[in-house]
Each structure stands twice: as structure tokens, then as C-alpha cells.
C-alpha positions as CSV (number, residue, x, y, z in Angstrom):
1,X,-81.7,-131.3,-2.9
2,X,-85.3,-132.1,-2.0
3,X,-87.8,-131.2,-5.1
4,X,-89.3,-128.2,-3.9
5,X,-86.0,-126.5,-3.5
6,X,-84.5,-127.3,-7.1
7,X,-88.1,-126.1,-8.1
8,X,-87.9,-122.9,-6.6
9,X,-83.4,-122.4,-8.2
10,X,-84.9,-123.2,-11.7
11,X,-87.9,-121.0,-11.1
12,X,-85.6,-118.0,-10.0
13,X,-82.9,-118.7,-12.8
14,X,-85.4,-118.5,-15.2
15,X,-86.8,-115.0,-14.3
16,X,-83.1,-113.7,-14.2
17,X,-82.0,-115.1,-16.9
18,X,-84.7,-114.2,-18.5
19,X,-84.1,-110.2,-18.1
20,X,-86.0,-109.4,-15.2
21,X,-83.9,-107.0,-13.1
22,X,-83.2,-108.0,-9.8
23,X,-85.2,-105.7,-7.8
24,X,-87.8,-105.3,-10.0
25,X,-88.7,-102.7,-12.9
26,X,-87.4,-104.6,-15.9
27,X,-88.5,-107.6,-18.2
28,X,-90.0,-109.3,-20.6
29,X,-92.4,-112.6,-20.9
30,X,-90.4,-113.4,-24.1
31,X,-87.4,-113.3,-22.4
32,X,-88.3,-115.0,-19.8
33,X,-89.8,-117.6,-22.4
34,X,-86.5,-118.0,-24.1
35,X,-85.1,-118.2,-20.7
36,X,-87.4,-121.2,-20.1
37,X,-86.2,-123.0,-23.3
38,X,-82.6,-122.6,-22.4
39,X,-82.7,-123.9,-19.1
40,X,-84.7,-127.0,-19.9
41,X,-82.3,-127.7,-22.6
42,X,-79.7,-127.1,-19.8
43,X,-81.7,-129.7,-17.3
44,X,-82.9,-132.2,-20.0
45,X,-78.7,-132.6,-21.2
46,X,-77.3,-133.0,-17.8
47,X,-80.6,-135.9,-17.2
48,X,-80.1,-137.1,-20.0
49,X,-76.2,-137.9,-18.7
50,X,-77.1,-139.2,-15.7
51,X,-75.7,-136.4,-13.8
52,X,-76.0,-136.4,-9.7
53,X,-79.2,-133.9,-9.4
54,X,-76.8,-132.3,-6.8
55,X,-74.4,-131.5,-9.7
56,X,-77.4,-130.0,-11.9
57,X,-79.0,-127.7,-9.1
58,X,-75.0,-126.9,-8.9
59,X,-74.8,-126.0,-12.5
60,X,-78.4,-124.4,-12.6
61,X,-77.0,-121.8,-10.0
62,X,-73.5,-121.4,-11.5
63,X,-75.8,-120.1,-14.0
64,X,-77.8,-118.0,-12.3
65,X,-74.5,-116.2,-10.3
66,X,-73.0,-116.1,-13.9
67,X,-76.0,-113.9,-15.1
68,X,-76.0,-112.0,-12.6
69,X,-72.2,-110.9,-12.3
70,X,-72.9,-110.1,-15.8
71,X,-76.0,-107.8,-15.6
72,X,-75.1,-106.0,-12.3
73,X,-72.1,-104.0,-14.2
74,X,-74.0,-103.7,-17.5
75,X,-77.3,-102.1,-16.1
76,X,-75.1,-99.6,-14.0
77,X,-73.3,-98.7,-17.0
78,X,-76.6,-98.7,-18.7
79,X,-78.0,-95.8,-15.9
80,X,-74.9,-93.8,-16.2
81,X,-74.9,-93.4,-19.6
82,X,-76.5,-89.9,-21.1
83,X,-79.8,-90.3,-23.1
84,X,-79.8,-89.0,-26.9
């Protein structure tokens, strides 16, 4: 992939996996800092092992489909559940 495009995967896989909802409403900047750390450790390793930079804007978006299958479920539950 050309730069611009792996820019703009990373970019939006950090936001997400940083906590901010997918339409908006929820999030944090230290979230989305810690988000930053994890996913340059991510891209740094897979570099740093010579992998195909098709292969890490591959695993960058596993990622980013992996967090959100996981949030979708948990912020519905989250809405459904009664308030104390």
C-alpha cells in the first residue's frame, strides 16, 4: 500500500483502539495515547522483522476489526444495562 493509505489505517486504528466509539460520543486522549504506544510497538516489531509492509497494514487492520467485534457487543450491553 502506498504511504498515505497505511497512514490514514494506523491513524484510524489508533482512535478505535484507543476507545473512541465508532460514531462518535466516547473517548479519551489517554486512551487514545496508550493506543498510540501499542500500535507503534506493533509497527516497530513487524519492521523490525522485515515483514512485507503489505503484511503489517494486514495485521494493523486485523487489529482494528478485532477491536471492533469486541466493542460493538460490549457497548450494547453497556446501554442495556439499568443504571444504580
Amino acid at each position: 500500500p502506498d504511504a498515505g493509505a497505511q497512514a490514514n489505517l494506523i491513524s484510524i486504528a489508533i482512535v478505535v483502539l484507543g476507545g473512541t466509539g465508532i460514531f462518535g460520543g466516547t473517548g479519551s486522549v489517554i486512551g487514545t495515547a496508550m493506543a498510540t504506544v501499542v500500535i507503534a510497538i506493533v509497527d516497530y516489531g513487524l519492521s523490525y522483522n522485515d515483514f512485507n509492509p503489505i503484511y503489517q497494514a494486514g495485521v494493523i487492520g486485523t487489529i482494528l476489526i478485532a477491536v471492533i467485534l469486541i466493542e460493538t457487543p460490549f457497548v450494547a450491553w453497556r446501554a442495556r444495562r439499568p443504571r444504580a
